[in-house]
C-alpha positions as a Python dict, from the first residue, in 0.01 Angstrom:
ca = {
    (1, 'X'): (0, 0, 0),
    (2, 'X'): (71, -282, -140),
    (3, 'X'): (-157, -610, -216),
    (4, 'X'): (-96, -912, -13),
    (5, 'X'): (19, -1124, -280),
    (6, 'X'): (196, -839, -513),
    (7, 'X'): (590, -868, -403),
    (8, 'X'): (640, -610, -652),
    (9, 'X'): (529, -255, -730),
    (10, 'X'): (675, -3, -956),
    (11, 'X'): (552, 221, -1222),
    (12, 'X'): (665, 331, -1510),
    (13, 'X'): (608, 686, -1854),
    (14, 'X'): (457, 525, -2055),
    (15, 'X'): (461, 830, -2325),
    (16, 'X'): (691, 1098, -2423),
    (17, 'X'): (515, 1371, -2237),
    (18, 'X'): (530, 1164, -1931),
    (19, 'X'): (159, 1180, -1890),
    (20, 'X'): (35, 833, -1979),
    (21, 'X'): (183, 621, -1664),
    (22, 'X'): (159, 246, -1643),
    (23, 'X'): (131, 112, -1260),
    (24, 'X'): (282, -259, -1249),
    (25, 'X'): (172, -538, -989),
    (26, 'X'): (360, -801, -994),
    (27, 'X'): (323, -1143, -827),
    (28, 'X'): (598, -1396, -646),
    (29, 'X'): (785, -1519, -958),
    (30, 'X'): (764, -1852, -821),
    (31, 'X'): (377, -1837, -803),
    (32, 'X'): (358, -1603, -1165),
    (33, 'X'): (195, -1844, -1427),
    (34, 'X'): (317, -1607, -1726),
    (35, 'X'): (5, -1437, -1771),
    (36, 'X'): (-5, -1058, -1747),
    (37, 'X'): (-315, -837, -1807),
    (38, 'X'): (-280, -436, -1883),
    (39, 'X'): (-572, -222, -1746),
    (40, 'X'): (-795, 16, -1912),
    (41, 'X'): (-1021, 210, -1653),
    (42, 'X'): (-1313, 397, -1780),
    (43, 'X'): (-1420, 739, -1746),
    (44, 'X'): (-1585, 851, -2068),
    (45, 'X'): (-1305, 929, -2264),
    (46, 'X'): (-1276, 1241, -2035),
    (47, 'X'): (-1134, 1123, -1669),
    (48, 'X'): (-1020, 748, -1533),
    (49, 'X'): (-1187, 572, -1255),
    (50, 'X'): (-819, 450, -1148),
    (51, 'X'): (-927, 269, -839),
    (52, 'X'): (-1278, 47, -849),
    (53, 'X'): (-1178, -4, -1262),
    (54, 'X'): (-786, 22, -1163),
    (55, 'X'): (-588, -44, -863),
    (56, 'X'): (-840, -260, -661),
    (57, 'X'): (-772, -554, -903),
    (58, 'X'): (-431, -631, -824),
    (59, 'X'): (-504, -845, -539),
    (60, 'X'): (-782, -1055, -734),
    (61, 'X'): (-501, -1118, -1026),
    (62, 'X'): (-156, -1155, -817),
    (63, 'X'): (-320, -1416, -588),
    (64, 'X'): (-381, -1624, -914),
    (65, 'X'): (-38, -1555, -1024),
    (66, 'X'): (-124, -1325, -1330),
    (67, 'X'): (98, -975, -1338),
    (68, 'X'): (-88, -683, -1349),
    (69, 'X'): (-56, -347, -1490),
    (70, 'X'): (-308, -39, -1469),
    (71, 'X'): (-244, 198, -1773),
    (72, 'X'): (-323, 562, -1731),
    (73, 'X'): (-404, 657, -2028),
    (74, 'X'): (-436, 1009, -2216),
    (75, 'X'): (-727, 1162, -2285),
    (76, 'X'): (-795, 1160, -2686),
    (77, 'X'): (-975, 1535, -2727),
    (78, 'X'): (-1105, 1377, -3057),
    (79, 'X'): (-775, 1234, -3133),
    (80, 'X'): (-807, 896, -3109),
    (81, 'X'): (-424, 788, -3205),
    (82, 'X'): (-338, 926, -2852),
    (83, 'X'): (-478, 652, -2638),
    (84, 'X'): (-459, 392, -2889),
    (85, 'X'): (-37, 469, -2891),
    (86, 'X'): (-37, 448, -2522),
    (87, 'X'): (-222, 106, -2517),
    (88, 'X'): (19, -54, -2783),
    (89, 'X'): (304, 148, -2581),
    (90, 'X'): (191, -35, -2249),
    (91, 'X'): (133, -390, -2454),
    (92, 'X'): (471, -374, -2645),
    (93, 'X'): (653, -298, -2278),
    (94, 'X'): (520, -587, -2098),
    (95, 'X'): (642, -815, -2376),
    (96, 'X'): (899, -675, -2415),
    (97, 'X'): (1054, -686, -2076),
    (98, 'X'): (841, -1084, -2078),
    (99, 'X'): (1144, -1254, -1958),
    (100, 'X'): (1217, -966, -1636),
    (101, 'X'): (904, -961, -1513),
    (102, 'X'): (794, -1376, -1563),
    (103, 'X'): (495, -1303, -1846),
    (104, 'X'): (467, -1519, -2129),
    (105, 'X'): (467, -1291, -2441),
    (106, 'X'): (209, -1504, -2569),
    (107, 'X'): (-51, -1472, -2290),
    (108, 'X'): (-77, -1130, -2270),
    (109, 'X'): (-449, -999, -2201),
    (110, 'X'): (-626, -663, -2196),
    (111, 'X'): (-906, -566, -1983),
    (112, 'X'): (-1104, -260, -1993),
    (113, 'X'): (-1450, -111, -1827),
    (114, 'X'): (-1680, 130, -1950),
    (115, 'X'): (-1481, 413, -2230),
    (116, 'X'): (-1186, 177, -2124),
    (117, 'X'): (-1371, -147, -2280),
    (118, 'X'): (-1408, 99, -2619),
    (119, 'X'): (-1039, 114, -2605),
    (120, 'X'): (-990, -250, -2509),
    (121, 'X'): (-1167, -359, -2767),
    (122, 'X'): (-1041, -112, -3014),
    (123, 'X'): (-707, -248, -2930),
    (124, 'X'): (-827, -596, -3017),
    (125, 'X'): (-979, -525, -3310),
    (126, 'X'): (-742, -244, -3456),
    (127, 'X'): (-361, -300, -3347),
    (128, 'X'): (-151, -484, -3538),
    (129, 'X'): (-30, -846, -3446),
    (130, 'X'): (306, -737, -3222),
    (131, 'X'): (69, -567, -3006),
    (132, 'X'): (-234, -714, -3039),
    (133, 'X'): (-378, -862, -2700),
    (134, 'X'): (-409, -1242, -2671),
    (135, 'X'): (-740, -1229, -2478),
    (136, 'X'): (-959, -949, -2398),
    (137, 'X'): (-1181, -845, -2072),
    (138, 'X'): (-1467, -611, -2104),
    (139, 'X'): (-1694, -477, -1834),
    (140, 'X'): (-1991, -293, -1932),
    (141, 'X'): (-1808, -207, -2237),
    (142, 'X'): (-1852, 95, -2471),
    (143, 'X'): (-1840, -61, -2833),
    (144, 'X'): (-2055, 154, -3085),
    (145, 'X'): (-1925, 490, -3158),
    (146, 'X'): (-2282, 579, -3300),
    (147, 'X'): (-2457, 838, -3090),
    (148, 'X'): (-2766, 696, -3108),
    (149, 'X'): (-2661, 359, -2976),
    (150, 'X'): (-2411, 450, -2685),
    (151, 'X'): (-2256, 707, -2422),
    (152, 'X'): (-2198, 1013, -2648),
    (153, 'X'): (-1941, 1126, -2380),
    (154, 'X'): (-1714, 879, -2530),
    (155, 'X'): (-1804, 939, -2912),
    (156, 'X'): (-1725, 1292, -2863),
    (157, 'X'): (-1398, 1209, -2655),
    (158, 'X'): (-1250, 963, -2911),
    (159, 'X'): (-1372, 1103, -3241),
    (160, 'X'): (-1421, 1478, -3165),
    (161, 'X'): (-1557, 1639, -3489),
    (162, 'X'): (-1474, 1324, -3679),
    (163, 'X'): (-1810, 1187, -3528),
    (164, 'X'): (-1959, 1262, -3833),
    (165, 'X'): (-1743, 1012, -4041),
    (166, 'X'): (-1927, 726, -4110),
    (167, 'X'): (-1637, 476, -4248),
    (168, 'X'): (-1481, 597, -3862),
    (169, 'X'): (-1808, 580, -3673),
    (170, 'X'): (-1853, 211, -3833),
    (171, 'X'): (-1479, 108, -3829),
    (172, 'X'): (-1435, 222, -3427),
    (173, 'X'): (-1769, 55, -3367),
    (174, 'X'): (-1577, -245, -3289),
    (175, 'X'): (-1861, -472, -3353),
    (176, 'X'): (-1807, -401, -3722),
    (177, 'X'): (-1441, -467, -3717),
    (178, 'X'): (-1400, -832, -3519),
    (179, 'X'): (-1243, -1029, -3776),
    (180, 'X'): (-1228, -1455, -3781),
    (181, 'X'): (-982, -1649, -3608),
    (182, 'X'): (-769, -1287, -3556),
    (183, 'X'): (-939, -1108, -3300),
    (184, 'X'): (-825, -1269, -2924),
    (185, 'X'): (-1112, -1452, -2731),
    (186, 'X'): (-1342, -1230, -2525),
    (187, 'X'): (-1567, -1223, -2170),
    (188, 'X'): (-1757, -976, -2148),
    (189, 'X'): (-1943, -876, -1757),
    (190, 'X'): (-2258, -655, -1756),
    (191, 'X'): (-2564, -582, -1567),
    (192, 'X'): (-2911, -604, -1763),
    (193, 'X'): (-3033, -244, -1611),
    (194, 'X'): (-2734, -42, -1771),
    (195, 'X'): (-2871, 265, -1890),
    (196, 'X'): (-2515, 460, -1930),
    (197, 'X'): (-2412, 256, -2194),
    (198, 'X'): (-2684, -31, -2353),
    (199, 'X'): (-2616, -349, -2360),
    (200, 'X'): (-2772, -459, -2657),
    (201, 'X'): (-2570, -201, -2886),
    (202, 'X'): (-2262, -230, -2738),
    (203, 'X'): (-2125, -531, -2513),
    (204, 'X'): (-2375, -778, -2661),
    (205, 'X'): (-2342, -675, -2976),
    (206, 'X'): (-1972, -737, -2993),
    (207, 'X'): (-2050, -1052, -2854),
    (208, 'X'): (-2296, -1136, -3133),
    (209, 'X'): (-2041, -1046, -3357),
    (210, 'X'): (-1772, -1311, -3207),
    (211, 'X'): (-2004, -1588, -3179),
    (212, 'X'): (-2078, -1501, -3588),
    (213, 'X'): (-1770, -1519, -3677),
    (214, 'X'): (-1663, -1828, -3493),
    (215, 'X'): (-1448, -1706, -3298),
    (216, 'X'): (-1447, -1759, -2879),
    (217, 'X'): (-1606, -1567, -2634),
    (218, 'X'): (-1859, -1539, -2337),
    (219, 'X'): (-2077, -1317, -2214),
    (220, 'X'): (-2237, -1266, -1859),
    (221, 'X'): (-2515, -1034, -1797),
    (222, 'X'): (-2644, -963, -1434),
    (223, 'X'): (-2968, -914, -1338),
    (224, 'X'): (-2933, -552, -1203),
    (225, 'X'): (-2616, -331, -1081),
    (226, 'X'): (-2664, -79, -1358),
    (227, 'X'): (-2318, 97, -1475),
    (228, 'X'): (-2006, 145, -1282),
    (229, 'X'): (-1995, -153, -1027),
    (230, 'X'): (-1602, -276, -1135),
    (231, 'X'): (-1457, -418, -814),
    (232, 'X'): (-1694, -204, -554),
    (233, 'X'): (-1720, -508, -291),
    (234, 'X'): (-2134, -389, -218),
    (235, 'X'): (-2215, -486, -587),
    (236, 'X'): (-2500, -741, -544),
    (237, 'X'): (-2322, -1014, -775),
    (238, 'X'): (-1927, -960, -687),
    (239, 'X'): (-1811, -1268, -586),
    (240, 'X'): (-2035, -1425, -851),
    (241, 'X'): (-1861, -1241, -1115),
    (242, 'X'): (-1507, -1305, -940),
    (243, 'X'): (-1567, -1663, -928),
    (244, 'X'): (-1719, -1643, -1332),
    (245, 'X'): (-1391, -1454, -1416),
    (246, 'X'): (-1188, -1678, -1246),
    (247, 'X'): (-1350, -1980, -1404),
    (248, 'X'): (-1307, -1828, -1764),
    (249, 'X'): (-912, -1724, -1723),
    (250, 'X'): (-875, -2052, -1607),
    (251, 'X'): (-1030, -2276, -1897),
    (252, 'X'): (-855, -1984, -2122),
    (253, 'X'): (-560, -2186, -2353),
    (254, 'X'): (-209, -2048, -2241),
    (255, 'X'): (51, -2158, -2473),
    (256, 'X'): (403, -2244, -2359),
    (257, 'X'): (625, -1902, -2381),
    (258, 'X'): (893, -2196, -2589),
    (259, 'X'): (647, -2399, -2775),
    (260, 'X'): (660, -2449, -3106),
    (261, 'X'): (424, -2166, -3350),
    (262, 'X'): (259, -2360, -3600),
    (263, 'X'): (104, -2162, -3871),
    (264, 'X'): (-196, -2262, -4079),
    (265, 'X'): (-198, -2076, -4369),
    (266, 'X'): (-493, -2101, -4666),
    (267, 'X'): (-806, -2064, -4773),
    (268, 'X'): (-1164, -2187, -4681),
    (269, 'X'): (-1030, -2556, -4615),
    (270, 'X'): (-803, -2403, -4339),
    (271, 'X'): (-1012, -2141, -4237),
    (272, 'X'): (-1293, -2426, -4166),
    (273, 'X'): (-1567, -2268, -4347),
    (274, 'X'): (-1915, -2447, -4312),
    (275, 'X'): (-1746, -2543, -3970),
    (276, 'X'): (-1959, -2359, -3674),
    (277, 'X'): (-1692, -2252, -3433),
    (278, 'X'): (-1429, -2338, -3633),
    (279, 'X'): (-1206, -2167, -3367),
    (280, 'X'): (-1319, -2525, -3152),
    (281, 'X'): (-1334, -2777, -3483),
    (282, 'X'): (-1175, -2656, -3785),
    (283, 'X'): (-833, -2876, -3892),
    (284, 'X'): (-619, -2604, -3718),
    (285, 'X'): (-794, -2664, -3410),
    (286, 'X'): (-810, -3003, -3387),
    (287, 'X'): (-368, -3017, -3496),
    (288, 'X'): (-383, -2797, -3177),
    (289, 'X'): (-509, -3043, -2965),
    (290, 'X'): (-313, -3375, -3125),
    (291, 'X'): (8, -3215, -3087),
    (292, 'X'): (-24, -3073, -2786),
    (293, 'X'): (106, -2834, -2550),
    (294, 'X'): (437, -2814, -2652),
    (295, 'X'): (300, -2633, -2995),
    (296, 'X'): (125, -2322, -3059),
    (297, 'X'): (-132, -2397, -3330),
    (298, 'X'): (-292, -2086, -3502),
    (299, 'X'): (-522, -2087, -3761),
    (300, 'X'): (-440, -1792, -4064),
    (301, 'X'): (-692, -1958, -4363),
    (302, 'X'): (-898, -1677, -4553),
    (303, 'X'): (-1184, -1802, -4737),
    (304, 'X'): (-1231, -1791, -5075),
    (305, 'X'): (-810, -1703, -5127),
    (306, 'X'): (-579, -1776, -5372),
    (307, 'X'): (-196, -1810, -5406),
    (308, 'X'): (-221, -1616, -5766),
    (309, 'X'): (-187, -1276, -5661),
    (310, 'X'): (-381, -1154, -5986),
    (311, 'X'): (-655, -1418, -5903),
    (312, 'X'): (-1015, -1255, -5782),
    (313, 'X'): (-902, -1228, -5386),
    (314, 'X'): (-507, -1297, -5323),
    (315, 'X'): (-411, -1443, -4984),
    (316, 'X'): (-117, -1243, -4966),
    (317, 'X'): (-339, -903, -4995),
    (318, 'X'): (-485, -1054, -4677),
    (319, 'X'): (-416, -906, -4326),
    (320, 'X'): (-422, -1279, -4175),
    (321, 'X'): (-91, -1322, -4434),
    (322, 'X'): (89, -1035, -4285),
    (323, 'X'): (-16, -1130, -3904),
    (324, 'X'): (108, -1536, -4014),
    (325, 'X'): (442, -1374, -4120),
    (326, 'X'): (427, -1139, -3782),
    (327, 'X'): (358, -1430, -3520),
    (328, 'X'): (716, -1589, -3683),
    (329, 'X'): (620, -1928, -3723),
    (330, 'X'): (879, -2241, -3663),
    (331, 'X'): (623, -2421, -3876),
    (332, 'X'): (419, -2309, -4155),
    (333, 'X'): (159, -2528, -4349),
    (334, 'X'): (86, -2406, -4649),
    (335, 'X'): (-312, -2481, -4823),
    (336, 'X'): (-362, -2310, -5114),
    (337, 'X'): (-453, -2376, -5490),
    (338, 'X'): (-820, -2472, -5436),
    (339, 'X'): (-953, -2113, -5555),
    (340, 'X'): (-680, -2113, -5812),
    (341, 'X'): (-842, -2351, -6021),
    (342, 'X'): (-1104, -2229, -6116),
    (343, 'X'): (-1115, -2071, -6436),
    (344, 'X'): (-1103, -1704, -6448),
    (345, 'X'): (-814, -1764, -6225),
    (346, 'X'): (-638, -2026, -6363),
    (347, 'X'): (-581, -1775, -6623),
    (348, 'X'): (-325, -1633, -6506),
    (349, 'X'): (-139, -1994, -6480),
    (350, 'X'): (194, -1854, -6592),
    (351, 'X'): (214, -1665, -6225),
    (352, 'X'): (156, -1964, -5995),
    (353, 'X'): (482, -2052, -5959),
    (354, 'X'): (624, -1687, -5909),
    (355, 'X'): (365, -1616, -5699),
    (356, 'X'): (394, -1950, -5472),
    (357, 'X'): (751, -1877, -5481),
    (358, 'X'): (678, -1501, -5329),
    (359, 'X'): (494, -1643, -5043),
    (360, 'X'): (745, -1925, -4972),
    (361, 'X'): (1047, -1647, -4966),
    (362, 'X'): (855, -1442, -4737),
    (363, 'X'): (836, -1740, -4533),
    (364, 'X'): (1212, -1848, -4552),
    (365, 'X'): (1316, -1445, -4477),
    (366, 'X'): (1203, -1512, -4143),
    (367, 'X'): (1423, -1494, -3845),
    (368, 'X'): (1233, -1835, -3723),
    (369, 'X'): (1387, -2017, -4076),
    (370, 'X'): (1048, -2190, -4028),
    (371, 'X'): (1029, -2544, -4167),
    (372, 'X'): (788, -2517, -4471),
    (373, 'X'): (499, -2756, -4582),
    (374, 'X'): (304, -2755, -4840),
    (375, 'X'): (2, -2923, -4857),
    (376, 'X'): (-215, -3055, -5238),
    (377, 'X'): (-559, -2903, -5291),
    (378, 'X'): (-857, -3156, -5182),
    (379, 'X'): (-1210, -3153, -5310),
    (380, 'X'): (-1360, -3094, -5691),
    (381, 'X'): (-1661, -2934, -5750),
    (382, 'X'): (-1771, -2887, -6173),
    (383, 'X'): (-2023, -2646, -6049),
    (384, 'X'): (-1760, -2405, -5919),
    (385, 'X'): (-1577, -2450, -6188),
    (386, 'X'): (-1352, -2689, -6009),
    (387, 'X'): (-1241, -2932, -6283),
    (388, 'X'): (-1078, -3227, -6186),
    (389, 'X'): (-838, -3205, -6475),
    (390, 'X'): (-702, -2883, -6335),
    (391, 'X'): (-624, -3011, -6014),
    (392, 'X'): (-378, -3272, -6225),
    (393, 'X'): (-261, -2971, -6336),
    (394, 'X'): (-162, -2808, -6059),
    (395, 'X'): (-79, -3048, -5786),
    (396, 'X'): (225, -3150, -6014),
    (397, 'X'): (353, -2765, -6030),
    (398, 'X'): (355, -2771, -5629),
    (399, 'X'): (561, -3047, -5607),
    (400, 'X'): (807, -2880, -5815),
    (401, 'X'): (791, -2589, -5596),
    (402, 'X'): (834, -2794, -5311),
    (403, 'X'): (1134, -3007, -5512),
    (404, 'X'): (1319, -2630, -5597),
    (405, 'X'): (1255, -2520, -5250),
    (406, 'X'): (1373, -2868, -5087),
    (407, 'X'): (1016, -2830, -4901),
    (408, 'X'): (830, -3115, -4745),
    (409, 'X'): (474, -3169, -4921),
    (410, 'X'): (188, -3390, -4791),
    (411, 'X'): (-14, -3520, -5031),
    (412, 'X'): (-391, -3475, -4886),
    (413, 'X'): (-536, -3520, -5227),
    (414, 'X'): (-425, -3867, -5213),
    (415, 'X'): (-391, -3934, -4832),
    (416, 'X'): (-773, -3787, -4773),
    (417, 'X'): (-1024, -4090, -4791),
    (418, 'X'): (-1374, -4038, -4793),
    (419, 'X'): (-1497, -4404, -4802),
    (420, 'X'): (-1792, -4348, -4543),
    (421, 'X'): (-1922, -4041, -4751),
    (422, 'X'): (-1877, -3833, -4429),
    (423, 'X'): (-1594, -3638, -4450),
    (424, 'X'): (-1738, -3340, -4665),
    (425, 'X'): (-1942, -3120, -4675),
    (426, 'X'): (-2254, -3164, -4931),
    (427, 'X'): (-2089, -2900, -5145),
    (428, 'X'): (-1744, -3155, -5209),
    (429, 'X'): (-1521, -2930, -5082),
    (430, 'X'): (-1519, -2847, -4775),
    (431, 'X'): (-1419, -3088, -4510),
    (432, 'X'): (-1683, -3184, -4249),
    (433, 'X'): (-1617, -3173, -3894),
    (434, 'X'): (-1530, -3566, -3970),
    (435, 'X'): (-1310, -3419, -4275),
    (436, 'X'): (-1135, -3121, -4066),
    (437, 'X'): (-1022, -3424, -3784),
    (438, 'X'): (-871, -3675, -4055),
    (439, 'X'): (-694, -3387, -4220),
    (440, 'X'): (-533, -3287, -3866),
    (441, 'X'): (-463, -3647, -3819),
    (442, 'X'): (-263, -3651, -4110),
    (443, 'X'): (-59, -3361, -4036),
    (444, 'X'): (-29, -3400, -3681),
    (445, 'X'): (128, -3753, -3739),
    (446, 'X'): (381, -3600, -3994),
    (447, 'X'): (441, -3290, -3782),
    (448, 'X'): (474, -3551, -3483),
    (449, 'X'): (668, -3876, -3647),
    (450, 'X'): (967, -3583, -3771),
    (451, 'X'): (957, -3442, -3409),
    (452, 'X'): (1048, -3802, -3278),
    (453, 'X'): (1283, -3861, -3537),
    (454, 'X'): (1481, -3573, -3451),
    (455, 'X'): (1442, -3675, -3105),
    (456, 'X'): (1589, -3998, -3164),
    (457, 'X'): (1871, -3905, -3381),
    (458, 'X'): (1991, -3615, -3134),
    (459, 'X'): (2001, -3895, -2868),
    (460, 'X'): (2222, -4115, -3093),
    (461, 'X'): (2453, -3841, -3145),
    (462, 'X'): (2510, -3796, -2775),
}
């Protein structure tokens, strides 16, 4: 039977074998907003709860216009690739097939409950970009893979004998492996009196380590309802949590399916270090919100990263690089050189421009042919070994880069002011809150005049 506001219902193998099925719910297309969410029910890495963790959502989601799919996933026996493969299997499909079924590829969730959350956020944590999630759901989540913290059931099911590897126990404790800026925004729903799987080592944990590393994410916690409620309609706080739900998807950020991706590539400046919630304040963020919903702003700065690959920690060793090359920018601005300078680094001079020139063809390669811009070093700081001298130095050898490349550079170094004594941090380097919204400003209105002044000539033409 079908839900009152799903006009569509099929399913779909989602594996080889044909034993890992995905069930699709799918609402009016001319009430869909774009955004889908696959399923992960629970069951201890042993059965699925398919209908309280599963099918029962579909109304809740196709009355808000969100497609929904329920993934029946394999059961790992220890191996852990096998429901891991069917999650990226089901992610991969939906985006694929974005413009059939009326989902935005870039507001695809995943939601999971119980042994499901484990693989949720495993998924969110683990998969590469193509099929990483762009939000993630958790309910009463299993998150540690260490016995002594969490359902064994679902160490045993996932790791099998591997249990006793502790670079696996501590990498698949997904706590461990939330990573800034990369890892999607989370909610995560639980009651205080869960004594199936603990809250404290598990769903608040990985919320503690989201909120340390800047990135978004909320967490609810009930005052009783123990383990296992999902959508049962007699749980004490279920139209609380529906409404909380509802109220979080809705202030979630969905990006237009055709704006334009705007990558912010670099180092501690673009990462926003010193910046709490960076994710909300850091330059990237702020460029989001000047330019608006027609672009897709998302920040890819490392700290502490240089452009010389034989320099003490290479951007382009980074996994933020490869998932900036992955997301296929129309825009990338480029921030690096700060780290260079300094001088064990600098060392190895001779390489800059090879190296900068590695990054930029990795950039043009794209099938995007993204418009390139790179963007001078700010900041000195003698202490760090952050000469100003060597910033003269090297600021001249980007705009020959740029000059070769026939690339666009904007000179922040000169364009930065820091009259009121505000706009860094105490260390001289890294922008201030103040500092991260006049560097935005000055991209945004570069990134913005250009967009009009192609606007303008296309209408001449005409």
């Amino acid at each position: 039977m079908m839900a009152q506001s799903t006009v569509r219902k099929f399913e779909w193998k989602n594996s080889t074998d044909g034993q890992s099925v995905v069930y699709a719910y799918l609402p009016d297309a001319s009430k869909a907003t774009g955004r889908a969410i696959v399923d992960c029910p629970g069951g201890g890495y042993s059965h699925l709860a398919m209908d309280h963790e599963g099918h029962q959502w579909a109304e809740y989601f196709n009355s808000q216009g969100i497609a929904y799919f329920v993934l029946k996933y394999r059961m790992p026996n220890g191996d852990r690739t096998i429901p891991l493969g069917d999650a990226y299997h089901a992610i991969q499909t939906v985006r694929d097939s974005a413009s059939v079924w009326h989902v935005n590829p870039y507001d695809v969730g995943i939601m999971g409950f119980s042994a499901g959350g484990h693989l949720a956020s495993s998924v969110s944590t683990h998969a590469d970009w193509k099929v990483r999630p762009n939000f993630t759901i958790l309910f009463y989540p299993v998150v540690s893979m260490n016995e002594r913290d969490t359902h064994k059931g679902s160490v045993n099911g996932f790791l099998g004998e591997k249990k006793a590897d502790k670079e696996l126990v501590k990498s698949f404790s997904n706590f461990n492996s939330v990573k800034r800026h990369l890892t999607p925004p989370a909610i995560i729903l639980l009651a205080n009196d869960d004594r199936v799987v603990p809250p404290v080592t598990n769903g608040v944990a990985y919320y503690s380590a989201m909120r340390r590393a800047g990135n978004n994410c909320s967490l609810y916690i009930y005052p009783s309802g123990g383990h296992g409620f999902g959508f049962r309609t007699n749980y004490a706080y279920h139209d609380q949590m529906l409404t909380e739900l509802t109220n979080w998807l809705n202030a979630l950020p969905s990006p237009k399916a055709d704006a334009v991706r705007v990558a912010c590539i670099g180092n501690s400046i673009t990462d926003g270090f010193g910046i709490d919630m960076a994710d909300n304040l850091g330059y990237p963020a702020v460029l989001q919100k000047k330019l608006g919903s027609n672009y897709n702003v998302k920040n890819f700065g490392v700290s502490g990263r240089t452009l010389l690959n034989k320099g003490d920690l290479p951007y382009q060793k980074e996994e933020a690089w490869h998932d900036a090359l992955a997301f296929e920018p129309n825009i990338a601005i480029v921030k690096l050189g700060t780290n260079d300078v300094k001088g064990y680094n600098w060392a190895h001079k001779n390489e800059f421009h090879a190296d900068y020139q590695q990054l930029i063809d990795s950039l043009k390669a794209l099938p995007t042919n993204p418009r390139i811009i790179l963007v001078t070093p700010i900041g000195t700081n003698v202490k760090w070994d952050m000469k100003e001298e060597t910033f003269q130095e090297i600021i001249p050898m980007i705009r020959k880069i740029a000059k070769k490349n026939k690339l666009e550079v904007i000179e922040m170094r000169d364009l930065f002011k820091n009259e009121d004594g505000k706009q860094f941090q105490a260390d001289g380097v890294h922008p201030s809150i103040q500092g991260a919204t006049q560097m935005a400003t000055i991209i945004s209105q570069t990134l913005l005049k250009d967009a009009s002044s192609a606007k303008n000539s296309k209408k001449k033409k005409k």
